[in-house]
C-alpha positions as a printed Julia matrix, in Angstrom:
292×3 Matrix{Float64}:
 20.51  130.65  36.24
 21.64  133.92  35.42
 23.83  134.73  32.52
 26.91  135.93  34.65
 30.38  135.38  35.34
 30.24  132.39  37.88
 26.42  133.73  38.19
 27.37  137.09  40.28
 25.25  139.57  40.52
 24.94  142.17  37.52
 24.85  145.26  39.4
 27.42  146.65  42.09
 26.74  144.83  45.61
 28.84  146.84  48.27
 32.46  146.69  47.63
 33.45  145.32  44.56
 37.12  144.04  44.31
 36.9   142.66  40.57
 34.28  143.56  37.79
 34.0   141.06  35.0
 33.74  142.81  31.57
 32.6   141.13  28.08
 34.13  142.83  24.97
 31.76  141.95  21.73
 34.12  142.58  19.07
 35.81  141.49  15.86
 38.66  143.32  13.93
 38.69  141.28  10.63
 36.69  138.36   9.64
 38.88  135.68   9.79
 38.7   136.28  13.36
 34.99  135.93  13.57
 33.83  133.8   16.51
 35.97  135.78  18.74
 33.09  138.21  19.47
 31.39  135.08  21.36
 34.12  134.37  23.87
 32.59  136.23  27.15
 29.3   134.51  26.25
 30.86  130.93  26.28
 33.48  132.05  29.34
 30.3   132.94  31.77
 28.69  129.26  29.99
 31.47  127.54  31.25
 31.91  129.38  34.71
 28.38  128.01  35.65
 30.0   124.5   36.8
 31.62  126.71  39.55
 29.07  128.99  40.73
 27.2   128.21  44.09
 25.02  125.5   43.83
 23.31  127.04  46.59
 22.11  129.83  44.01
 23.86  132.47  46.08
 26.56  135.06  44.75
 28.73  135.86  47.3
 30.74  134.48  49.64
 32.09  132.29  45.99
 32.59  128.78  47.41
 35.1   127.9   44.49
 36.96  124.72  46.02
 40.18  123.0   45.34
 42.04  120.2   47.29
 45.57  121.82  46.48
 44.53  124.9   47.75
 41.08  124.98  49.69
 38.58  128.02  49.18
 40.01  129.77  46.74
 37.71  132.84  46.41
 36.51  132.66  49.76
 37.18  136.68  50.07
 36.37  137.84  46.76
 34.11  139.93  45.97
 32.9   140.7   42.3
 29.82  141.23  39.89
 29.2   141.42  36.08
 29.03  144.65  34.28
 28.08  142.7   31.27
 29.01  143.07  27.7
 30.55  145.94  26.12
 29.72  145.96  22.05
 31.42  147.42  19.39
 31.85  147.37  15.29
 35.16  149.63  15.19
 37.42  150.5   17.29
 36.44  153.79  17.74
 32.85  152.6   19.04
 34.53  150.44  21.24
 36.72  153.38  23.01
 32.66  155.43  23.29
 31.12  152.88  24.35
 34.01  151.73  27.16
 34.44  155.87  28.21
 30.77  155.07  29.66
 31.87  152.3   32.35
 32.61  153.51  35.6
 34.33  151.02  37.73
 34.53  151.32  41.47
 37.8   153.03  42.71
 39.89  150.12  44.11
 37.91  147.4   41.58
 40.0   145.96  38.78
 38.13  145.17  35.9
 38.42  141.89  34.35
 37.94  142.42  30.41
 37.08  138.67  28.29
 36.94  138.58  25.24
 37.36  139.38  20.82
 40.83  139.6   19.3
 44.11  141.49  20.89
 43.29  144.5   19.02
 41.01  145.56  21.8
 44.04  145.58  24.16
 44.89  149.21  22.73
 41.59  150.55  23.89
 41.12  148.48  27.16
 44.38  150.13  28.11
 43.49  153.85  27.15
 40.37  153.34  29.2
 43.0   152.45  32.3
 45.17  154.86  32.07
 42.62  157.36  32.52
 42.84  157.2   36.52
 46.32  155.31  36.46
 49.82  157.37  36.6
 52.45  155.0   34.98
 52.59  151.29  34.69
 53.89  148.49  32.73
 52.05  146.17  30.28
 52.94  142.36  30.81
 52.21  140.77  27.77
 51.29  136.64  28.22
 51.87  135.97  23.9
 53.06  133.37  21.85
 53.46  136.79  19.56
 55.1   140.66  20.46
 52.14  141.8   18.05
 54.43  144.66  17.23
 54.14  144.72  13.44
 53.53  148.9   12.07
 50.58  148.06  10.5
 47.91  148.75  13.12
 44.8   149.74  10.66
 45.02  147.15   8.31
 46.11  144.29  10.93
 45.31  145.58  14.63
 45.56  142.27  16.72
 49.14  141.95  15.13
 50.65  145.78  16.14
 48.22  146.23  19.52
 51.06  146.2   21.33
 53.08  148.93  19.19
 50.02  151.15  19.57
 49.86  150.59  23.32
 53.41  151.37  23.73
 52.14  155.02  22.53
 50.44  155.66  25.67
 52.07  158.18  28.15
 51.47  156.22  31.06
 52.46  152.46  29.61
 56.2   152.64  30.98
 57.25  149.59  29.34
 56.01  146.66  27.66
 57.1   143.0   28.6
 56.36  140.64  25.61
 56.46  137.52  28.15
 56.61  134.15  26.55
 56.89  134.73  22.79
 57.94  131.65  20.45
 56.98  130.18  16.98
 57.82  131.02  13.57
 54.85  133.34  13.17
 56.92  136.44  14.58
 58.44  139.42  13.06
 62.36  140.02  13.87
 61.79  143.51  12.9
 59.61  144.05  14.93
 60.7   142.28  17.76
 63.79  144.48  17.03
 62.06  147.93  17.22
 60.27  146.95  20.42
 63.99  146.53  21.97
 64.83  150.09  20.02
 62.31  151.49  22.25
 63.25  149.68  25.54
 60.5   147.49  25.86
 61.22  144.04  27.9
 61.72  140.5   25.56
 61.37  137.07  27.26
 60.6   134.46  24.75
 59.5   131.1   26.2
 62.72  129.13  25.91
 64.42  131.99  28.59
 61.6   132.05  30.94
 63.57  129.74  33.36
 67.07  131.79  33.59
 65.1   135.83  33.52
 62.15  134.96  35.74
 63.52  136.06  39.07
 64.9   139.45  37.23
 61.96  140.02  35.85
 60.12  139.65  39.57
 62.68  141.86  40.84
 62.36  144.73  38.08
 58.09  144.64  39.02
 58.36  145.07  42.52
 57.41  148.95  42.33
 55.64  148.85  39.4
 51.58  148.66  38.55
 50.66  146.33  35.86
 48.13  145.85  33.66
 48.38  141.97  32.54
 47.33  141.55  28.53
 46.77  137.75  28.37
 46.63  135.91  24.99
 44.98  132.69  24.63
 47.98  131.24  22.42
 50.65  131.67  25.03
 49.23  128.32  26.62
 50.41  124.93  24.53
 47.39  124.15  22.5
 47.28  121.02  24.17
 45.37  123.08  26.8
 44.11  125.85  24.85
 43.82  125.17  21.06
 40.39  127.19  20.17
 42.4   130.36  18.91
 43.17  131.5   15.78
 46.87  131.75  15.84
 48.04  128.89  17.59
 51.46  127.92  18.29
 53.2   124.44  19.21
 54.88  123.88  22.46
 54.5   126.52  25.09
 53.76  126.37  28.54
 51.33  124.55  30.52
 47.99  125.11  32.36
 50.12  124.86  35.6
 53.24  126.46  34.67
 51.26  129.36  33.63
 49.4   129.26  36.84
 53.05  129.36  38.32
 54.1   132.79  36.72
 50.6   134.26  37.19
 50.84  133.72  40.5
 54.94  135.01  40.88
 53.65  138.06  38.28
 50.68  138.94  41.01
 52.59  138.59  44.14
 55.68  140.16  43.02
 54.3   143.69  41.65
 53.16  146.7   43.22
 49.69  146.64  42.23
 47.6   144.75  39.54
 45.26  147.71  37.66
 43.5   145.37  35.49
 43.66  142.39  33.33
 42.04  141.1   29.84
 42.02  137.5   28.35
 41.47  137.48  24.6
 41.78  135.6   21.6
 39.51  133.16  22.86
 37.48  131.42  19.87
 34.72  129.35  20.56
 33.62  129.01  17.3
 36.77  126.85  16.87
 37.78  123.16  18.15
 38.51  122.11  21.48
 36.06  125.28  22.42
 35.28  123.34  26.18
 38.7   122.97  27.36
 39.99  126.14  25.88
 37.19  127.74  27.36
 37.04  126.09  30.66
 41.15  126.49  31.14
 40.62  130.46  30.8
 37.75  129.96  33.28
 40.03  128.65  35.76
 42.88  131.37  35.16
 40.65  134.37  35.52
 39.67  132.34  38.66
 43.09  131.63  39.59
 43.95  135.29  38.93
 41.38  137.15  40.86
 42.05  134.68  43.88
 46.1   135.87  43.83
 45.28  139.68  43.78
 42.57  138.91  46.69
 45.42  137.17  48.83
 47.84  140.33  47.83
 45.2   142.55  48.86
 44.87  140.83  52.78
C-alpha cells in the first residue's frame, strides 16, 4: 500500500490535472495535531483507492452519480514541512507544479493559507479568494495569532482581487474586523444569507479565477467536529457539496484549493477525516467535468 493520496503515484505520470500537497505545520501549540492532517487524509483515502492496486484510471464509485473520477488524473507530491512561516514559503518556492495542474494543499492551521496563496500568485494574474469559514479570520494581529488574520494578510497580495468570507457564523467573530474587511471591499456572506446571495454571488464569479481556502469548521460539527474552533449549526456534508459544486461550475477557472484545520489528534478524527476525503474527491471530480 503506498502512503498516497487515494494511493497515486508519487511522481508526475503524463499529464497531471491535480497534485495533492501535504503541509506539516503548526502556528501555536494549542493547535498541535494539525501538523498530522495530510497523514490521516491519505489513511483514510485508502478505502477508495483501486482495489486492483492500480493508480489511474481512479474507479471512485457512487450510485448518485456513477464514476466519479473516471477522467482524473493526479499524483502525490508529498509533504511539504515547515517550523515558521518563513520555512514554509522556502520550502513551497521549491515545488514546481505542472502548468495546467492545480495543486491540492491538506493540511495544519489557516495560517498557511497566506503562503499557499503567495506561492499561486506567482504564475496567476488576478483572482479572488473564496473563503469556506465559520470565521473571516481578519483580526490585525497576524504574528502573534496567524490562523485568526490569514485572511487580512492575504488580502495584501496584488493579485487577490477580492476576498469572499463565505459562510461565516458563531459568536467567535470579530465585528471589527468583519467591518474593515467591508472597508476594503472584500465580499461577506454569513451562513444565515447563503440562500437569498447565492445566485449573485455565482453571477459576480463567472469571469473570475479562484483560489478556494476551505476551513474544516464551516461544516456543522455534526459532520466535521475534529477542529479546533468549532462552531454549532452550519451547513451540511451535502449542502456543502451543493455550493462546491455551483462555486466550481460557475467560475472562470479554479487555480488551486487547500483544506485545513483538520485535527486528528482530536475526537470524531474518522468522520472528520473521511468527510474531507470525500470533498477533495468531490472537488477534483467538478473541476474535471468543467475541464471536458
Amino acid at each position: 500500500m503506498k502512503n498516497t493520496f487515494l494511493e497515486l503515484e508519487s511522481r508526475q505520470v503524463g499529464i497531471g490535472d491535480f497534485c495533492f500537497v501535504g503541509i506539516n505545520y503548526c502556528s501555536a501549540n494549542y493547535l498541535l495535531g494539525v501538523e498530522k492532517a495530510a497523514d490521516k487524509v491519505r489513511e483514510l483515502s485508502f478505502r477508495y483507492a483501486n482495489a486492483d492496486g492500480s493508480s489511474l484510471p481512479l474507479k471512485v464509485y457512487s450510485p448518485e452519480e456513477g464514476y466519479i473520477l473516471k477522467d482524473t488524473r493526479a499524483y502525490d507530491l508529498g509533504n511539504v514541512c515547515a517550523s515558521s512561516l518563513e520555512e514554509l514559503e522556502i520550502n513551497l518556492s521549491k515545488l514546481i507544479f505542472q502548468t495546467g495542474c492545480i495543486p491540492v494543499f491538506v493540511g495544519s492551521d489557516h495560517s498557511v493559507t497566506y503562503q499557499l496563496v503567495k506561492k499561486m500568485a506567482v504564475d496567476n494574474d488576478e483572482f479572488v479568494v473564496l473563503q469556506f469559514d465559520a470565521h473571516s479570520d481578519f483580526i490585525d494581529e497576524y504574528e502573534d495569532y496567524p490562523h485568526g488574520s490569514v485572511m487580512n494578510e492575504t488580502c495584501k497580495i496584488s493579485q487577490v482581487s477580492k476576498i469572499i468570507h463565505f459562510g461565516i457564523r458563531g459568536n467567535l467573530n470579530s465585528e471589527p474586523a468583519i467591518s474593515k474587511s467591508r472597508e476594503k471591499g472584500n465580499m461577506v456572506i454569513p451562513y444565515v444569507e447563503i440562500s437569498q446571495r447565492f445566485i449573485s454571488l455565482l453571477e459576480y464569479i463567472k469571469d473570475k479565477k479562484v483560489y478556494i481556502t476551505f476551513d474544516t469548521d464551516f461544516l456543522n460539527p455534526i459532520y466535521a467536529s475534529a477542529t479546533n474552533c468549532p462552531e454549532p449549526g452550519g451547513p451540511s456534508y451535502e449542502d456543502t457539496l451543493k455550493y462546491l459544486k455551483d462555486i466550481i461550475k460557475s467560475c472562470k477557472e479554479i487555480i488551486g484549493m487547500d483544506f485545513v484545520e483538520f485535527n486528528p489528534t482530536c475526537e470524531g478524527a474518522i468522520l472528520t477525516g473521511t468527510t474531507i476525503v470525500n470533498l477533495i474527491m468531490e472537488a477534483m471530480s467538478y473541476v474535471t467535468i468543467k475541464k471536458k
